[in-house]
Residue, then its C-alpha position, 0 to 999 in steps of 0.5 A: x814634091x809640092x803641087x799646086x793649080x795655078x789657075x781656077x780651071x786647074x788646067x796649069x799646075x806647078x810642082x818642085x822637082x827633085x833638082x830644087x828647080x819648078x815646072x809649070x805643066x799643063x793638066x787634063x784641060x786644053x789651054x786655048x788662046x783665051x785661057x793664057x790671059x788668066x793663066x798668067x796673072x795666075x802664075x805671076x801669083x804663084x811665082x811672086x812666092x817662089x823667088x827667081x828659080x829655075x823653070x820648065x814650062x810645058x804646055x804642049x798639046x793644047x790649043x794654044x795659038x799666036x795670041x796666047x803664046x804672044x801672053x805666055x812668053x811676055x808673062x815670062x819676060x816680065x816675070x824674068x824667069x830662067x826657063x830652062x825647057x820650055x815645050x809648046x809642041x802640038x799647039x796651034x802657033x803661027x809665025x807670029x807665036x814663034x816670033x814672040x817665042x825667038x824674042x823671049x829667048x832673046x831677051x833670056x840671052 
C-alpha cells in the first residue's frame, strides 16, 4: 500500500488500504491545537490528488483540543470527503470540538 507524510513534522500520514479506500493516520508525534492548521492545508494537498474516496481518519491519542478539532472537521467539510470512521479519542476535546464534530456529520448526512 502507499504511504506518504502529509505534514513536514511527518506527525500525519496517508495510506490506501486493501478495500481501495484511504486512511489518515496520525504517527509517533502529538498533534496539538497549533499543528491542525498545517496538517490540513497538507491533506487538502494530498487529497486534491486522490479524487473524492472514502476515508479513515484516526488521530486519537494526540492532544488535540476544541480549536484543532474545530480546523479538522471544517477542513473535512470543505474537502467534502466521505469519512467512514473517524477516531479522535484520547484528545483533549471539549464541548465545543464535539460541537464542530456533530455539525460534520450533519453536513456528511
Amino acid at each position: 500500500s502507499t504511504c506518504f507524510p502529509l505534514a513536514m513534522t511527518s506527525a500525519v500520514a496517508c495510506r490506501e488500504r486493501s478495500d481501495g479506500s484511504w486512511e489518515i493516520i496520525g504517527t509517533s508525534i502529538q498533534l496539538t491545537d497549533k499543528d491542525l492548521p498545517g496538517v490540513c492545508k497538507e491533506i487538502a494537498k494530498q487529497i486534491a490528488t486522490k479524487g473524492q474516496q472514502a476515508f479513515l481518519v484516526d488521530l486519537s491519542d494526540n492532544a488535540i483540543g476544541d480549536a484543532g478539532t474545530k480546523v479538522l472537521m471544517e477542513t473535512l467539510a470543505t474537502l467534502q470527503l466521505k469519512v467512514t470512521r473517524l477516531k479522535l479519542f484520547k484528545n483533549k476535546i471539549g464541548n465545543a470540538g464535539a460541537v464542530a464534530v456533530g455539525d460534520f456529520l450533519v453536513k456528511m448526512g
